[in-house]
N, C-alpha and C positions, 0 to 999 in steps of 0.2 A: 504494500500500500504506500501512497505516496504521501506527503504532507505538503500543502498550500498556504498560500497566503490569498486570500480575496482581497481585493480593493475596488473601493469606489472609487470612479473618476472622478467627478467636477468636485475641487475641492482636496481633493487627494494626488492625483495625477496632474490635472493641470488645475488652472485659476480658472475658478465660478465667472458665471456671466455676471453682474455689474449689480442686478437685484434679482430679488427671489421670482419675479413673474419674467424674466427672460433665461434664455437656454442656449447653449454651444451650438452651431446650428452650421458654422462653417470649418474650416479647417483653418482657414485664418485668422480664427477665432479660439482658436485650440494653442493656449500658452501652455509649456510644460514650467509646473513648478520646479523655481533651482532645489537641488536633492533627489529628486526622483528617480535619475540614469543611476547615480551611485546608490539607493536606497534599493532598485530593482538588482541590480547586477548583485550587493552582498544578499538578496534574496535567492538570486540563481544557483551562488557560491555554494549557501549553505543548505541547498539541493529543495530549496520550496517548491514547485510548482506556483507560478504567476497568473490571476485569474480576475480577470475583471467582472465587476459584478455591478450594474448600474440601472437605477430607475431613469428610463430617455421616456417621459411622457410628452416631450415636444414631436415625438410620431403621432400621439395620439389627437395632439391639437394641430396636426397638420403643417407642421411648419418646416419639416422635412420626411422622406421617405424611409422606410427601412433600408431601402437600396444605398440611399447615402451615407446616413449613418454605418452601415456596413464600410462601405466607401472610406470615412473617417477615419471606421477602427482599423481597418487594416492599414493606408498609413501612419496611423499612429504606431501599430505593433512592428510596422517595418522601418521607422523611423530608429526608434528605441531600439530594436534590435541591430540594427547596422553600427550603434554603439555598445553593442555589448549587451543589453536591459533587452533579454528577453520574454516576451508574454505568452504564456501558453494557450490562452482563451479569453475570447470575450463573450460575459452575458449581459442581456440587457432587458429591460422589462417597456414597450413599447406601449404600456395601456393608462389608460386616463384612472384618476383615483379612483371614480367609482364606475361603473361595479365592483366590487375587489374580488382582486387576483388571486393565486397563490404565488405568483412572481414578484410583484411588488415587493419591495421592502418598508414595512419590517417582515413579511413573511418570509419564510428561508427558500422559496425555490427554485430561486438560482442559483444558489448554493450545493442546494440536494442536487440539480441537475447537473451542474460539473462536478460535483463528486464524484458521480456514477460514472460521467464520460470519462474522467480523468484517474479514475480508482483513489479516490483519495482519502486518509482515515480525518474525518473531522474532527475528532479528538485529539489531533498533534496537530492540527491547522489553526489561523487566526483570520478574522474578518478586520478589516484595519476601514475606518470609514471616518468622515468629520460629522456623524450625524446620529443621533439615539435612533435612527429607524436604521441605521448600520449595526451597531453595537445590539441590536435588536432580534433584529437578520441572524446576526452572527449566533448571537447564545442560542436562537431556538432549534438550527441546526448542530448545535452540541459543539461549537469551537471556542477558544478564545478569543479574546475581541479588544480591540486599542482603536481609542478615540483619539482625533488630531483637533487639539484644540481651537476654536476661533477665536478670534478678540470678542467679538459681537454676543459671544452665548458664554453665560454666569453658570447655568447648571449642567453639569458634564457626567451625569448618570452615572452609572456602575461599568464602566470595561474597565478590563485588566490592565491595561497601561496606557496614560494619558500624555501624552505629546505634541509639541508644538509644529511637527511638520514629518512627513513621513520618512525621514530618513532618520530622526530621533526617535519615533516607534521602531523602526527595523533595529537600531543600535541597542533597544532595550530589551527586542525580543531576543534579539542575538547573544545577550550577556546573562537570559534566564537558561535555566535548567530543562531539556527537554522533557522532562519527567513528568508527567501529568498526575497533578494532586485530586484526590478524590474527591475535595471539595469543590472542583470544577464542574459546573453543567452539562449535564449533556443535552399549457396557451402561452408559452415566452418564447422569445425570439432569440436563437442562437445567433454567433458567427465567430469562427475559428479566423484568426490571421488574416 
């Protein structure tokens, strides 16, 4: 079995759109945050499986295709990977809040889904997100979970390690113990690279 790390994009991967009712919607509009090529590659190192896991409800409001967005991730994943940071999958959840999903986050299943594709034990994996519906995600599929703090948000709920920026969560996971303490918890649109 393999162990993963999921991450959320907007916010994790690269810089959010400007306010919460706008969305990444171009590719030149896809900033990578400084940390993420080194934060991905000591992920690689230390043999995680790299998995993008992301609520895109700007398919749902029309404001781009799945084809593009497809389009997106895969330069994204071929970008990062021609430097070394590579991603082994991208999920994405393409549906408006409501009706709810099981893909949406906070449910976990995009998580359970690349699990399965990817053979991976969630119980040695982490969900690494800037958001309580990440950190959410993460526990109900039975992983650990590391929030990237925002300036803008005072209450930062219960995951396992809190960090300013994703390469300070990877430096923390990397300095914990892989050993899993007991007291630890236990209709979506794919596209691979």
């Amino acid at each position: 079995m393999n162990k993963a790390a999921f991450l959320d994009r907007d916010g994790v991967i690269n810089r959010k759109a400007p306010t919460e009712d706008e969305y990444i919607t171009r590719w030149e509009e896809m900033h990578i945050i400084p940390g993420v090529i080194e934060a991905i590659v000591l992920l690689n190192r230390a043999g995680f499986r790299v998995i993008v896991v992301s609520n895109q409800r700007c398919v749902a409001k029309g404001l781009l295709t799945t084809g593009e967005l497809d389009a997106m991730h895969k330069r994204m994943c071929r970008e990062l990977g021609a430097v070394g940071a590579k991603i082994d999958g991208v999920y994405y959840c393409p549906h408006e809040e409501q009706p709810p999903c099981s893909c949406r986050k906070p449910e976990p299943g995009m998580l359970l889904a690349a699990a399965a594709e990817h053979q991976v034990d969630l119980t040695s994996s982490w969900m690494i997100g800037d958001s309580e519906k990440d950190v959410a995600a993460g526990r109900s599929a039975g992983c650990r979970t590391a929030r990237i703090l925002r300036p803008d948000v005072t209450a930062y709920g219960n995951a396992d390690v809190l960090a300013g920026s994703l390469l300070e969560v990877v430096q923390q996971i990397l300095r914990r113990k892989e050993t899993r303490p007991d007291s630890w918890p236990t209709d979506m649109v794919h596209s691979d690279r």
